[in-house]
N, C-alpha and C positions, 0 to 999 in steps of 0.2 A: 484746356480747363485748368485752372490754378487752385490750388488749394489757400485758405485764408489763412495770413499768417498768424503764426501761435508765439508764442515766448517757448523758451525752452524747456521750463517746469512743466509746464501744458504738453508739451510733446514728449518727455518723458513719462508722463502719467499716462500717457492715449498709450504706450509701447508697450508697459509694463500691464496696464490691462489686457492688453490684446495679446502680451504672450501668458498671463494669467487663465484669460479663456481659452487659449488654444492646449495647454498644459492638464486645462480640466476635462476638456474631449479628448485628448490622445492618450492618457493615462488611465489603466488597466488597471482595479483592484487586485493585489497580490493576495493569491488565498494563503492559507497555515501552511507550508511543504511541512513543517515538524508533522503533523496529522496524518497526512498521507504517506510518510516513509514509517509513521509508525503502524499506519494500517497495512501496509506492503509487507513489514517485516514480521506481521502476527502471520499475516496469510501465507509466507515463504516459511514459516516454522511447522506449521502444519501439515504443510506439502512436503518435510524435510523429515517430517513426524511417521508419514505414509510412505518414501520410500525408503527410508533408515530404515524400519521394522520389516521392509519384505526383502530388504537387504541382507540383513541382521539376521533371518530365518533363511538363508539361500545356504550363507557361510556356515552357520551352523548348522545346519541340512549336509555340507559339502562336507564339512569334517566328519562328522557324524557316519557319513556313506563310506570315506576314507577309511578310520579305525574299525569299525564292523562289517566292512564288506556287503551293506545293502543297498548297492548302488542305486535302482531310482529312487527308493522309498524316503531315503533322510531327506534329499532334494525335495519332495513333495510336502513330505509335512514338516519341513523346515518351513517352506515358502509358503503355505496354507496358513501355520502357527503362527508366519511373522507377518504374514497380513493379516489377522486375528489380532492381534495385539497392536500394530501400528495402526487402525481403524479405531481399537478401543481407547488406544491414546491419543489419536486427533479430538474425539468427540469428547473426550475430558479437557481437554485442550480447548474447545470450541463452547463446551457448557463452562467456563469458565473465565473466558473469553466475554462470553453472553451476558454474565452476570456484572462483569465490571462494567460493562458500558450501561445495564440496567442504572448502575449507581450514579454511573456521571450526567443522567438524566435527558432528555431529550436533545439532540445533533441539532445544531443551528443550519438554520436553511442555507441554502447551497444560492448565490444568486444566477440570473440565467446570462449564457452569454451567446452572445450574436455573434460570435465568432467560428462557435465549433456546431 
């Protein structure tokens, strides 16, 4: 079976359609990465926020027991204190967090994809 001949305009233009539609099915909308490393890097601050502060009350628990000689007790309510406080600074962290996204107003839909 023979194909009918074409001129060469005509068979450049059938080539360049045919990798036009091929170009448009194998091509994947690229989402925002900028979006998602900046939603990664709020929720790694937060997390950063919670063990810094029970960190932060361990050492100062640790010295604390060193210079006055009560050795569990600084350890305790260092660690209590500074989870106390790294909890109350996620959640100011997080209510403020909250309020900036209020402003920049409703998240554009997510398309679906058949891949994942």
């Amino acid at each position: 079976m023979s194909l009918p001949p074409e001129s060469r305009e005509e068979a450049i233009a059938r080539l360049t359609r045919s990798a036009s539609d091929l170009e448009a099915r194998t091509t994947r909308e690229v989402g925002d990465h900028g979006v998602q490393a900046a939603a990664a890097s709020k929720a790694w601050r937060i997390l950063a926020e919670l063990f810094g502060g029970v960190f932060a009350g361990l050492a100062g628990g640790f010295v604390f027991d060193r210079f006055f000689g009560t050795v569990p007790w600084g350890l305790i309510v260092g660690v209590l204190s500074g989870f106390a406080v790294s909890v109350w600074m996620a959640r100011r962290t997080a209510n403020r967090l909250m309020a900036e996204a209020r402003l920049e107003g409703e998240p554009k839909s997510v398309p679906f994809d058949e891949d994942e």
